[in-house]
C-alpha positions in Angstrom: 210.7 -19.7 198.0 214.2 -19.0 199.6 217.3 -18.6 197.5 220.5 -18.3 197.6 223.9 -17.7 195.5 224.9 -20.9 195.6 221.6 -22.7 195.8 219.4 -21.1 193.5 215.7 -22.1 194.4 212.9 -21.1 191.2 209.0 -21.0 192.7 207.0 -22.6 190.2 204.1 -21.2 191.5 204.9 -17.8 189.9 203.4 -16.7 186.7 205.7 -17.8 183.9 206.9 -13.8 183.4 207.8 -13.7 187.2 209.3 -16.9 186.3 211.6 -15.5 184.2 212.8 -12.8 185.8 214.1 -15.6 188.4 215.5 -18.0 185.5 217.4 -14.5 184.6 219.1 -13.7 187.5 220.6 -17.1 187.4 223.5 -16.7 185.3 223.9 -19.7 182.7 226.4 -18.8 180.0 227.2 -21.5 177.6 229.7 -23.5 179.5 227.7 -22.4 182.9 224.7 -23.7 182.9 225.2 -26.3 185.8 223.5 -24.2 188.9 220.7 -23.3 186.5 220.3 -27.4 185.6 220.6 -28.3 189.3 217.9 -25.6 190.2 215.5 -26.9 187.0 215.9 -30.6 188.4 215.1 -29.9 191.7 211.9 -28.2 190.9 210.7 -30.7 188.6 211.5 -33.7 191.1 209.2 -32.1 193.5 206.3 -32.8 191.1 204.5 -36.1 191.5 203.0 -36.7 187.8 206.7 -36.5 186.3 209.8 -39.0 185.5 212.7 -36.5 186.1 216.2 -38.0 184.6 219.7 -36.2 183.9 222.5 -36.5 181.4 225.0 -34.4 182.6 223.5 -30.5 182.4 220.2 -31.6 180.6 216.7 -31.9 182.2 214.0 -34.2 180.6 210.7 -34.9 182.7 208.1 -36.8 181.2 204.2 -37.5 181.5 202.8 -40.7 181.6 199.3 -41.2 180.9 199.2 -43.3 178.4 197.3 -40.7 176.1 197.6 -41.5 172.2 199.9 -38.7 171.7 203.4 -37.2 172.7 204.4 -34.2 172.6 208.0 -32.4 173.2 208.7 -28.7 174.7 212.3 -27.9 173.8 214.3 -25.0 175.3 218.0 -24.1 176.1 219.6 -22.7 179.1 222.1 -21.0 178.6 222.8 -17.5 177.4 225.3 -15.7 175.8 228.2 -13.8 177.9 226.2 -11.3 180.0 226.7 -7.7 179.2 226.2 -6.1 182.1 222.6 -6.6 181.9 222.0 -9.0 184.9 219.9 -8.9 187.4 217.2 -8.8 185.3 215.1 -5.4 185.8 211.1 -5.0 185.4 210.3 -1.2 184.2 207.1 0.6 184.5 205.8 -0.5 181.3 205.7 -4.0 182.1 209.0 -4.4 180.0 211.3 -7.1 181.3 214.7 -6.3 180.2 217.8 -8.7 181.3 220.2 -11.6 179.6 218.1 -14.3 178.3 215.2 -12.5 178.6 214.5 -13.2 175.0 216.5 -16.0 174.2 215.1 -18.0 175.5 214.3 -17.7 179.4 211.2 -16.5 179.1 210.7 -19.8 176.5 211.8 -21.5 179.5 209.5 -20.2 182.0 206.2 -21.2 179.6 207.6 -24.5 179.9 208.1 -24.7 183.4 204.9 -23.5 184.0 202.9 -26.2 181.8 205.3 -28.6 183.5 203.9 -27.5 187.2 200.1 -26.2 186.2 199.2 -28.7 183.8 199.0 -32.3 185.9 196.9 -34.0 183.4 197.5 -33.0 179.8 195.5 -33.8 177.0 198.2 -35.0 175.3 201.8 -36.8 177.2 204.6 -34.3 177.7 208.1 -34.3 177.5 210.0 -31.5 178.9 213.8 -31.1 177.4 215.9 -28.6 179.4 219.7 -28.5 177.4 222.7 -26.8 177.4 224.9 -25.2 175.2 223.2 -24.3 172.1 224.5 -21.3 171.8 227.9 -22.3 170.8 229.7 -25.0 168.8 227.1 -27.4 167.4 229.2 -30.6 168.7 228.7 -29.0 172.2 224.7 -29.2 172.2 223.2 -30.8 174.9 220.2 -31.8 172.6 222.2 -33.3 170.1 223.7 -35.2 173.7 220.6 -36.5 174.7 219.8 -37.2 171.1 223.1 -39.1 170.6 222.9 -40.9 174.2 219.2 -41.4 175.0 217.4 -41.2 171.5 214.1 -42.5 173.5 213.9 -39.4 175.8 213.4 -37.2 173.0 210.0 -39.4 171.3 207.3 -37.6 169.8 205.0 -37.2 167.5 205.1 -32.8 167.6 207.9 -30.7 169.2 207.3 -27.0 169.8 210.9 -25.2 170.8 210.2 -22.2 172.7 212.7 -20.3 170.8 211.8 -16.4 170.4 209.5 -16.1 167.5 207.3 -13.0 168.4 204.2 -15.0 169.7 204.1 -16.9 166.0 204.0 -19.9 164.3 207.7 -20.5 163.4 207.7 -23.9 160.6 210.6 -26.0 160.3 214.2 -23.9 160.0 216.8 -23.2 156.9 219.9 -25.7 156.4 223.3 -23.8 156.6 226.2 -25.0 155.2 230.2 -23.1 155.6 232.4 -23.7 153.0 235.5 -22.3 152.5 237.4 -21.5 149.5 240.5 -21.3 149.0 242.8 -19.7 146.4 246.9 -19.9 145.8 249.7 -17.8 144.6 252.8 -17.3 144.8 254.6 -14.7 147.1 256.6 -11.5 145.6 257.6 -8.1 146.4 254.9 -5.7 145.1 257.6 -3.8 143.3 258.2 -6.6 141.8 254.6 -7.9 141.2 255.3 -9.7 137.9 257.5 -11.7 139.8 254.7 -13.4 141.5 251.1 -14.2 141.4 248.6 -12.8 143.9 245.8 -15.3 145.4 243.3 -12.5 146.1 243.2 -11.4 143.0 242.7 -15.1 142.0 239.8 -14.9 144.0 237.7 -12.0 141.9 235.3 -14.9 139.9 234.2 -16.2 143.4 233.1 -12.8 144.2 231.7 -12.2 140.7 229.8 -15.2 140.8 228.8 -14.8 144.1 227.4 -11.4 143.5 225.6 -12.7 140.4 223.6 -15.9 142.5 219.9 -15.8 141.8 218.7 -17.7 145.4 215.4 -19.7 145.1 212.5 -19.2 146.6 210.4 -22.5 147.8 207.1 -22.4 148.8 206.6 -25.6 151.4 203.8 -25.8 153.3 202.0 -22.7 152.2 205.5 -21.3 153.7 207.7 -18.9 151.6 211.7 -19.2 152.2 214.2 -17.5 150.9 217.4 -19.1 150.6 221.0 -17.0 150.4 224.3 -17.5 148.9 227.0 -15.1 150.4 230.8 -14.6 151.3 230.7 -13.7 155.4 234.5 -13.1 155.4 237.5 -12.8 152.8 241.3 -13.2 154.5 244.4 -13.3 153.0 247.8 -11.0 152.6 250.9 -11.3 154.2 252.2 -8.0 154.5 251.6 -4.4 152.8 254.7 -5.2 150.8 254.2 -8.6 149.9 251.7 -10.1 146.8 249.7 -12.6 148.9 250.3 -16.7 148.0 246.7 -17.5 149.8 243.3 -16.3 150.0 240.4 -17.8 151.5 236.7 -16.5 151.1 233.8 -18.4 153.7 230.9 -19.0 152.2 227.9 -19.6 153.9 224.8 -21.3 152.3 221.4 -20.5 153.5 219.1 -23.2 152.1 215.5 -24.1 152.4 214.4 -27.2 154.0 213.3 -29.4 151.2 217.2 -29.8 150.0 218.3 -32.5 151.9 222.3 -31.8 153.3 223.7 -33.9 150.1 221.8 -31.4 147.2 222.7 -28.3 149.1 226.6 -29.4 149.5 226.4 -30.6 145.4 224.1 -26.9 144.7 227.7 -25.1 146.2 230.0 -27.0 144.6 228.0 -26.8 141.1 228.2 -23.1 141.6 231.9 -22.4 141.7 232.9 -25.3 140.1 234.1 -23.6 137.0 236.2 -20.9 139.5 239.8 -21.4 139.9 239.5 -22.5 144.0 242.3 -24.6 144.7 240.7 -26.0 148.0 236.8 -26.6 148.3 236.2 -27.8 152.5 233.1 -28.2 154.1 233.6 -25.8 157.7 230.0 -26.4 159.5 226.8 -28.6 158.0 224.0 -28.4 159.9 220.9 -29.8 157.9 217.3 -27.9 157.6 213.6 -29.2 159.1 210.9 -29.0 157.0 207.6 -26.8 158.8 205.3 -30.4 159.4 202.5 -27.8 159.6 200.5 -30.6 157.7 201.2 -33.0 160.8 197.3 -33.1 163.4 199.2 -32.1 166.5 200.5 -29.4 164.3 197.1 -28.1 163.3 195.7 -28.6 166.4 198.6 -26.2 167.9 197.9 -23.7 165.2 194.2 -23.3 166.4 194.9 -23.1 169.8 197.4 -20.2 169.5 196.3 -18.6 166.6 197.6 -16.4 164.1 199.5 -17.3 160.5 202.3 -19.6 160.3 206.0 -18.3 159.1 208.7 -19.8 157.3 211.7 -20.0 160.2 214.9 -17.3 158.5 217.7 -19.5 160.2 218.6 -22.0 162.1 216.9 -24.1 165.5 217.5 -27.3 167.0 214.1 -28.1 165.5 216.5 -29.4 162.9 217.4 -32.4 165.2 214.3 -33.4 166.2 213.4 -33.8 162.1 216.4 -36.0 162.5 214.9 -38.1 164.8 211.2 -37.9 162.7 209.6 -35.4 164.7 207.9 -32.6 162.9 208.4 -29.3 165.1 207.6 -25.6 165.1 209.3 -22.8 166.7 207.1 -20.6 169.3 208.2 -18.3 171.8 207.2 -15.0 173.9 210.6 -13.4 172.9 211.2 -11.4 169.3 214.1 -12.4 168.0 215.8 -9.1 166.3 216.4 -8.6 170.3 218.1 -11.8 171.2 221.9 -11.6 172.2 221.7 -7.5 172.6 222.9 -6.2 175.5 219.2 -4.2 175.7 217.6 -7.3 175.5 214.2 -7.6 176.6 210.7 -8.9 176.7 207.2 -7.5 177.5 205.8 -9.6 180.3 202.4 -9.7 178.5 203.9 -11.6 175.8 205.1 -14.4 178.2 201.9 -14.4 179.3 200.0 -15.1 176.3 202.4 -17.0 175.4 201.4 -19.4 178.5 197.6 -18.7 178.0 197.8 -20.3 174.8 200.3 -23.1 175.4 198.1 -23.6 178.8 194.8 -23.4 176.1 196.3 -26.1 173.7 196.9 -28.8 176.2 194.1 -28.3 178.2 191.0 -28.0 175.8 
């Protein structure tokens, strides 16, 4: 098909790699994502079996066929700032290196592909194309359409095509950002006895802190490993002053069978005997638990294959558990590269990654 800059035409007929490459040279920063939604939109209207609708720069198209189960592909569009690393670029090895390439393009492709080559799925489909996931939570155009139009997003098994290496990703961690804060009072630091300094005031946080013993849950046959640790420590006024404030930000890592409440009373159990003057809650964002238990959840593990892995962070499968829709992370792309400015993907991996997604609904 024909493109151009300002009306960027994808060819669904493409294998989902080549697919890619043409999602990539689109350029959909957070904040940007419009000509990439508009482009999405227009090739999912042209496809008879699906209900295309819009909330501002999110895509959902849906199946109806009645079938006795629904099931949800999740993906974002947009990247992070490009780094001189579009166009994308295809090298002799079969390598597809590019923004988004990883995270999560190719993801994005897959989906686009079941959404044109698979007609009549085993099982309905919902297709959720969103915006904005890579910044501020309150921004996410899932958490939108899951505020707005709750009955887009029903289920009963999500996959979100995040980058996961070609695995089996269950459920995600909760993290929680806290920030503590310490006070003094301000002196000249020749005079030091004169006041009281707020960093120093700060030493049992660290100490306790660099003492934490995290759990380690088994859920689901799944092993996660759950962290405790200060990201960032500010404070001082000048290199002549004893500082009157400190703040260290914690950030709380937790597995997915606390629920938001025990991992927000865990943190304040742990420092409550430390002297912190102000105790707020920065960011909350609950876990998911893996649902790997779930039949549409066993029934995607045969069809793809491999062993299933606890998820080390944080997806938007987390919102769909919200709304009581088990999910699983799986994606072509491996995550260690996501956000580099060398990021990239090997084109076989999208491939399989298609094969089996293509295998699953299909069989």
């Amino acid at each position: 098909m024909e493109r151009s800059a300002h009306h960027p035409v994808l060819d669904l007929s493409l294998d989902a790699a080549q697919l890619t490459a043409q999602l990539v040279d689109i350029p959909s920063v957070s904040g940007e994502e419009k000509g990439l939604a508009d482009a999405v939109e227009h090739a999912l209207r042209t496809l008879p079996h699906l209900t295309v609708d819009r909330y501002g720069n999110n895509v959902v198209a849906r199946t109806r066929l009645g079938r006795d189960e629904r099931v949800v592909l999740a993906g974002h569009l947009d990247t992070v700032p490009i780094a001189d690393n579009v166009p994308s670029r295809l090298d002799e090895d079969g390598v597809l290196w590019g923004c988004g390439t990883c995270d999560m393009k190719s993801g994005v492709a897959v989906q686009l592909r079941m959404a044109a080559t698979v007609p009549a799925p085993n099982r309905d489909l919902t297709f959720v194309f969103y915006d904005q996931e890579e910044v501020a939570a309150h921004l996410n155009g899932l958490g939108k359409v899951a505020e707005a139009h709750p009955d887009w997003l029903d289920g009963d098994f999500a996959v979100l095509l995040e980058p996961s290496d070609g695995q089996v990703e269950g459920g995600c961690q909760g993290t929680l950002r806290v920030l503590l804060r310490t006070t003094g009072e301000r002196a000249h630091s020749a005079r030091s006895w004169m006041g009281a300094n707020a960093i120093h005031a700060a030493a049992p946080i660290l100490d306790r802190l660099a003492a934490y013993e995290p759990r380690r849950p088994v859920i689901d046959g799944l092993e996660y490993r759950e962290g405790l640790n200060a990201v960032r420590i500010e404070g001082g006024v000048a290199n002549n002053v004893i500082p009157d404030a400190c703040t260290v930000t914690v950030n709380f890592r937790y597995a997915p069978d606390r629920t938001p409440e025990q991992a927000l009373a865990h943190v304040r159990e742990v420092f409550a005997d430390c002297p912190v003057d102000e105790f707020i809650v920065d960011d909350h964002s609950p876990g998911a638990l893996p649902g790997l238990s779930h039949p549409a959840a066993k029934a995607f593990m045969e069809a793809v294959g491999g062993s299933a892995m606890p998820k080390f962070g944080w997806t938007d499968v987390s919102r769909f558990s919200a709304l009581g829709v088990p999910a699983v992370n799986y994606g072509p792309g491996y995550s260690l590269l996501a956000h580099k400015k060398d990021e990239r993907v090997e084109a076989a991996r999208i491939l399989h990654c298609e094969e089996r997604l293509r295998a699953w609904l299909t069989a």
